[in-house]
C-alpha positions, 0 to 999 in steps of 0.5 A: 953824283957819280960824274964830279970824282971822274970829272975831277980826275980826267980834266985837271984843266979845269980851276974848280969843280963842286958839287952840290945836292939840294933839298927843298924842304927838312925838319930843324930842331934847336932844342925845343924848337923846330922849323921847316926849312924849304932850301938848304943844300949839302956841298962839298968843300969846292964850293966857297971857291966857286961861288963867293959870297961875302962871309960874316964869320968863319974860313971859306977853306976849311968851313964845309970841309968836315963831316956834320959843318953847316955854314947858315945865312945871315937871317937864318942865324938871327932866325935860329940863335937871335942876337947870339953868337951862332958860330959853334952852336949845334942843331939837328937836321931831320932827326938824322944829322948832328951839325955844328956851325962853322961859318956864316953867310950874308944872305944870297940876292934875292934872284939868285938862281941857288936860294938857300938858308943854309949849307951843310958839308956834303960828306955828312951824307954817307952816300951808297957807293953805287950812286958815286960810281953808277952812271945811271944811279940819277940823284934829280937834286944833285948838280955840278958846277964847273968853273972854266979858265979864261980863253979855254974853248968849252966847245973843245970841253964838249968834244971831250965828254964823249971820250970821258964818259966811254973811259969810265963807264964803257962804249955802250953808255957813251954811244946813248948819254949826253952831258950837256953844259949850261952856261950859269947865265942861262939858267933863268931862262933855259926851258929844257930844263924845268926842273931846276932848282929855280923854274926857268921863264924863257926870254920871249916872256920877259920881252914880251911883258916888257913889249905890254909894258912899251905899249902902255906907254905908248897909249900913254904918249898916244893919249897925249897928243890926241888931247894936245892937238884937240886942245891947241885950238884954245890955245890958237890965240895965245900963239897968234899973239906970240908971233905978232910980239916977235916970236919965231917958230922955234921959241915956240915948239921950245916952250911947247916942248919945256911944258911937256918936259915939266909933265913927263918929269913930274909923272916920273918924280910921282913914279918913282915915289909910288913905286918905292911905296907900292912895291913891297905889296906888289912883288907879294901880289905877283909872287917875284923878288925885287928889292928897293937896291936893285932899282938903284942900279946902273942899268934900271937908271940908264932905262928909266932915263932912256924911257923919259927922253923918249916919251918926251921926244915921241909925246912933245914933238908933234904937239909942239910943231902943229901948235907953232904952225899957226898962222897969227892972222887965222888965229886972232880971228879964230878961225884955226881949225883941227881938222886939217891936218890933226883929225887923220892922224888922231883916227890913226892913234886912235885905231893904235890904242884900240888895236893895243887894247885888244891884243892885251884883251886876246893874251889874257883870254889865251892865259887864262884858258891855258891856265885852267887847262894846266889845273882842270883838264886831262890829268887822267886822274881824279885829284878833288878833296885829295891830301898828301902828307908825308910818312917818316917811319914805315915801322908804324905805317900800319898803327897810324892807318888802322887810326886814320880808318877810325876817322869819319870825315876820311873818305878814301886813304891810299899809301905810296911812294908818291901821289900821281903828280909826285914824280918818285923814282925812275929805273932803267928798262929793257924787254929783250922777248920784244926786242927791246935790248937798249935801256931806256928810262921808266918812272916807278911808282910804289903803290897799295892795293887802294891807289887806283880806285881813290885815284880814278885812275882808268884801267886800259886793260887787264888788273889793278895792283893788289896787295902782295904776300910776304911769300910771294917773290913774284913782281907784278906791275901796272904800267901806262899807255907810254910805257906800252908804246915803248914796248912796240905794242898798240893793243893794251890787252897784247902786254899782259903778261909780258916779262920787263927787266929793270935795273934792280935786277928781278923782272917783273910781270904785266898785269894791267895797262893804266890810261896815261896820267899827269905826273909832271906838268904840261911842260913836258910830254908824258913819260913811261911809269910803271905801279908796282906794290912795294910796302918798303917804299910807301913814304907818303899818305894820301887821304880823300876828305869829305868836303863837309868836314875839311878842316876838322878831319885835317886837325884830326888827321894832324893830332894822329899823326903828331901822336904817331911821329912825336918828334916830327913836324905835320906838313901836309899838301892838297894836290890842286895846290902842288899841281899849281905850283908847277904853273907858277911862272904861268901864274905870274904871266897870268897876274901881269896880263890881268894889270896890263890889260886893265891898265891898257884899257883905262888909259884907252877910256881916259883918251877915248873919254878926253876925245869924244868930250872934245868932240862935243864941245866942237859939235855944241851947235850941230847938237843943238840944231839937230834936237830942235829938228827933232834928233833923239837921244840914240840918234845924238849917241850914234852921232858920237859913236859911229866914226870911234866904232869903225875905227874898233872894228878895224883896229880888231882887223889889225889886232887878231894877226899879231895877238895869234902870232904872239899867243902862238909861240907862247903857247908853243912852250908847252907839250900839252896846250890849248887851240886859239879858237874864234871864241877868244877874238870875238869875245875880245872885239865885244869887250871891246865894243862895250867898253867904248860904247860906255866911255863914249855913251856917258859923254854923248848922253850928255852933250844929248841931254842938255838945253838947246836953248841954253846952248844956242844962246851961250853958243 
C-alpha cells in the first residue's frame, strides 16, 4: 500500500496510477436484508480513468473520490434496490461502514480478470499510517495499476525501481526487494502468481485442451476416410458409368468433394445449434464463464471457419481421389478392390486413432492421481469432519465456546487466527545468535492451547503451544521444519530455545519444532510458519463434527452462533472444500480430460465398429467356409481381431513417448506432484484392449453366428 503515494510522486511520467484492495467475501445490510458479497473492491478515485467501463448513471470524476461512495453494477443494483432508482440510496457494509451510491456500472465481462459487484471509495478505509508508508507492511489483497504512455520503454521503467525503492525506503531493502511489472494481458496466464485476484491457467493448458480438441477432430476426419474408401467399393459402378458417359476425373473428385462439403456444413449447422442449447449447462459443469456474445466474435467466427475448410480439405481429398481413380472397365465388371492402395493406409489411420485414444487415456489417469494427490496425501495434518467458521467479536469468543462445549455432536473445537490451510498473516524475521541478521519472511499463525491435538499436527520436537496467562509477557512459539532450515539447523531438538526476533519487535523463544504441513497449495513450496498463542488474534473457529450427527450438530452450531453474533450472517466452510478450491482450474482440466477422452474413445469405436462390419461383409464367404471346415466362435472373433490388436499394441509404442512428454511438463507446474509410474500406461493399453475387443467381438460374433448356409447361397 505503501508504493502507490511514492510511485505517484517520483514517476510523474506516468498517466495514470490506481490503487485497488479486493476483498472476496463481506456482509450487506439493506434494511432487513443481508447478502454475502464474495468480490467487492475499495478503489481510490484514479480508477474510472484507468479501467473504462461503461456507466449507466453517475460522474466517473467525482464518483469514488469521497469518503463512504460506492459505485454498484448493474445487477447488483437490480439485486439490492429491484427496479428502483439506486443512485442516492445507502447500505451498510460488515457492519462497519455506512455508503451512499453514487454511480452505477454495466456489468464487467464475464472473463474479466477483476470481478466485482461493487466498488467503494478506498479512503473509506482509514488505514494505519504504517501500512501507507511501511515497505514490508504487505496487505495480499492490495494492487496496483499503472497505465504506461505510448512509446515509453517499460524496460527503462524497470531500471528505475531499484533507484526508487533505495530513495524512499533506504540502500539495504533495496539491495533485496523487487517490484516486478505485469503486463495486465499476462494475468490469466502468469503462474508465479496464484494468488491473484482470478487463478491464472498457463498457456500449455489451453494449448493443450485445444491440441485434444484437434485431435478429435481428426479421429473424426480419420473415421471419414477409412469408412469412405472401405464404402467406395459399392459405389465402383456408379463412377464406371460415369466415365464411360463422358465424365473427367476432375468432375468427379468435384462431386466427391461437394458431397463431403454438404456433410461437414451440415455437422457444423447442427453444431452450432447444439451448443447454443447445451451451453449454459456445460459452462456450469466445467465450472468456466463463456457467454452466447463471445461465440459471436470475430476471432471464434474466423476459427470456426478455418476449422470447416480444413476438415473438408483433410476428410474430402483422398476419398475423393481414390473414388475417381477407377478404372471404368474393372468396375462395371466389379472387379475394384481396396486393398491395393487403401488397406495400408486405413492401418496407418487406424493406428493414429488408437494412439490418440491412448494418450488422452494416459492424461486423464495423470489428472486424476495428482488430483487425489493435491486433497489426500501429505498435508502433514488431519483435515476429516473439520469446520471453519468465522468469529466476528473476540469480546464474546469465550460465552460462544463454553456454548459450543455443551454441544454433543462436537468432537474437537480449537480458536485461531486461521486453520492450517488458511494462510493468516506473515512478519519479517532474523535470528542474529545464529547468524541470521537479513530479514527474511515468516507466516504466523495465532493458535489455542486445542489446535495441534484436533489438527494431528506432528510434534518434531520439544512442546506443543499451551495457554498463556495475562502476567506472563514472555512469547513462546512453535515453528515448522522450514522455518528450522531457515535458522541453519537440521536437528529439531538444537532450536528449543532459540531467541527469534520479528517485526513487531519483542523476540520470541522456541519451544517446539512441528513437521511441515499444507497451508497453501501444491503450487508452491512450503514456507517458514511459526504458532504462537495469541487471544487478540483467534478470529476463526474451527470444530470437528462426529460423522453421525453432521447436519444437526452444523444447525446447531448455526443457532449458537446466530444468537451470539445477531447482526451477522452464519458462513461456514469445511476444509476438504477450501483445500479443492485452490484446485480448481486443476478440476476444470480434469472434467475436459474426462469429455475428451470419453469423446475420443466413442469416435475411435464408431470408426473401429464402421471398420471391422465392413470387414465382414468382404470376408462373408471366407467365414462361411471356415465354419462348414469346423472354425469356432473364438477362432471366427480372432480372425477379426488379430491385425486391429497388433495395431493396439503399436499405437501404445507411439502413445507412452508423447503422453510422458506432455504429462511431464504439466506436471512440472506444481512444487509437490506425482511420478509417472508403468502402472498408468499398462492401465491405459488394457483399457484400451478391452475397449477393442467389444467393439470388435459385437461384429465378429455376428458375422460368427450367422447361417452358413444362408450366406453361401445369398453370396
Amino acid at each position: 500500500m505503501a508504493i502507490v503515494p511514492a510511485m505517484r510522486n517520483d514517476f510523474p511520467e506516468l498517466e495514470n496510477i490506481t490503487q485497488i484492495f479486493y476483498q472476496n467475501q463481506g456482509l450487506v445490510k439493506i434494511g432487513q436484508n443481508r447478502f454475502i458479497e464474495k468480490s467487492y473492491a475499495f478503489v481510490d478515485n484514479e480508477f474510472p480513468k484507468v479501467f473504462n467501463y461503461q456507466w449507466i448513471s453517475g460522474n466517473p470524476a467525482t464518483a469514488l473520490s469521497e469518503p463512504n461512495s460506492v459505485v454498484l453494477t448493474e445487477s447488483t443494483a437490480r439485486k439490492y434496490f429491484g427496479n428502483k432508482e439506486a443512485m442516492g440510496e445507502t447500505f451498510n457494509i460488515g457492519n462497519e461502514f455506512n455508503v451512499k451510491v453514487k454511480g452505477v456500472l454495466k456489468d464487467p465481462a464475464a472473463n474479466t480478470s477483476l470481478p466485482f459487484n461493487f466498488l467503494v471509495s478506498l479512503n473509506t478505509r482509514k488505514f494505519d499510517n504504517g501500512i501507507m508508508t511501511n515497505f514490508y507492511a504487505i496487505m495480499g489483497a492490495s494492487y496496483a495499476y499503472l497505465v504506461i504512455p505510448e512509446n515509453y520503454s517499460i524496460h527503462q521503467l524497470e531500471k528505475k525501481i531499484p533507484a526508487f525503492i533505495s530513495k524512499n525506503w533506504g540502500k539495504e531493502i533495496a539491495s533485496e526487494a523487487h517490484l516486478p511489472l505485469q503486463p495486465l494481458q499476462e494475468v490469466h496466464f502468469d503462474q508465479r502468481y496464484i494468488n491473484n485476484i482470478i487463478t491464472p491457467v498457463s498457456r500449455d493448458t489451453y494449448w493443450g485442451l485445444a491440441a485434444i480438441a484437434g485431435f478429435i477432430i481428426i479421429m473424426a476426419c480419420i473415421n471419414f476416410i477409412n469408412l469412405s474408401t472401405a464404402q467406395s467399393v459399392k459405389r465402383s459402378k456408379e463412377v464406371g458409368v460415369r466415365k464411360v458417359m463422358g465424365a473427367s476425373r476432375t468432375q468427379l473428385i468435384q462431386q466427391f468433394l461437394g458431397e463431403t462439403t454438404l456433410i461437414v456444413l451440415l455437422s457444423i449447422l447442427i453444431g452450432v445449434v447444439l451448443t447454443i442449447l447445451i451451453l449454459p449447462e456445460v459452462t456450469k459443469w466445467l465450472d468456466i464463464k463463456i457467454s452466447m456474445g463471445q461465440l459471436g466474435e470475430p476471432i471464434v467466427i474466423g476459427l470456426l471457419a478455418s476449422v470447416t475448410i480444413g476438415v473438408i480439405l483433410l476428410a474430402g481429398i483422398y476419398p475423393a481421389f481414390v473414388q475417381s481413380a477407377f478404372n471404368p472397365v474393372e468396375s462395371l465388371k466389379r472387379k475394384t478392390n481396396m486393398s491395393f492402395r487403401g488397406f495400408n493406409l486405413r492401418k496407418g489411420l487406424v493406428l493414429i486413432q488408437f494412439a490418440i485414444s491412448q494418450i488422452l487415456i494416459v492424461g486423464t489417469l495423470v489428472v486424476a492421481n495428482q488430483m487425489n494427490f493435491f486433497q489426500n496425501q501429505d498435508l502433514g495434518f488431519n483435515k476429516e469432519a473439520i469446520v471453519s467458521f468465522d468469529v466476528p467479536d473476540g469480546s464474546k469468543r469465550d460465552a460462544f465456546k463454553h456454548q459450543l462445549q455443551s454441544e454433543p455432536g462436537l468432537a474437537d473445537i480449537s480458536f485461531s487466527s486461521g486453520a492450517p490451510v488458511y494462510f493468516s498473516n506473515a512478519t519479517s524475521f532474523s535470528c542474529p545468535e545464529l547468524g541470521l541478521t537479513k530479514d527474511d519472511v515468516t507466516e504466523v499463525k495465532c493458535v489455542d492451547e486445542n489446535y495441534s491435538d484436533m489438527f494431528g499436527l506432528k510434534m518434531l520436537a520439544g512442546e506443543k503451544i499451551s495457554r498463556k496467562y495475562e502476567k506472563d509477557s514472555t512469547i513462546r512459539m512453535v515453528i515448522n521444519e522450514t522455518m528450522m532450515h531457515k535458522l541453519g539447523i537440521q536437528n529439531p531438538s538444537e532450536t528449543i530455545g532459540k531467541k527469534i526476533k520479528f517485526g513487531w519487535g519483542d523476540p520470541a523463544y522456541v519451544i517446539g519444532v512441528v513437521q511441515d504441513f499444507q497451508s497453501e497449495s501444491k503450487h508452491k513450496k512450503r514456507r517458514a510458519c511459526v504458532l504462537l498463542y495469541s487471544p487478540d488474534n483467534f478470529y476463526m473457529a474451527s470444530v470437528r463434527i462426529k460423522p453421525n450427527a453432521m447436519h444437526k450438530t452444523i444447525d446447531h452450531i448455526d443457532k449458537i452462533w446466530s444468537s451470539t453474533f445477531p447482526n451477522e450472517v452464519f458462513r461456514y466452510e469445511f476444509i476438504d472444500e477450501h483445500i479443492a478450491s485452490w484446485y480448481k482450474q486443476e478440476a476444470k482440466v480434469y472434467t475436459a480430460f474426462k469429455l475428451f477422452s470419453s469423446l475420443a474413445i466413442l469416435i475411435g469405436c464408431l470408426g473401429l465398429y464402421g471398420l471391422v462390419a465392413f470387414a465382414a461383409v468382404q470376408r462373408t464367404k471366407e467365414v462361411c467356409i471356415r465354419k462348414v471346415l469346423g472354425a469356432s466362435l473364438f477362432d471366427i472373433s480372432t480372425l477379426f481381431a488379430k491385425e486391429f490388436i497388433f495395431l493396439i499394441a503399436l499405437a501404445f509404442l507411439v502413445a507412452v513417448p508423447v503422453a510422458y512428454y506432455f504429462m511431464h511438463n504439466w506436471l512440472e507446474n506444481f512444487a509437490y506432484h506425482i511420478g509417472i509410474g508403468k502402472g498408468i500406461f499398462f492401465v491405459a493399453v488394457g483399457i484400451s484392449f478391452a475397449i477393442a475387443a467389444v467393439t470388435i467381438s459385437f461384429q465378429a460374433i455376428k458375422a460368427a453366428l450367422a447361417n452358413p448356409v444362408t450366406s453361401l447361397r445369398s453370396e
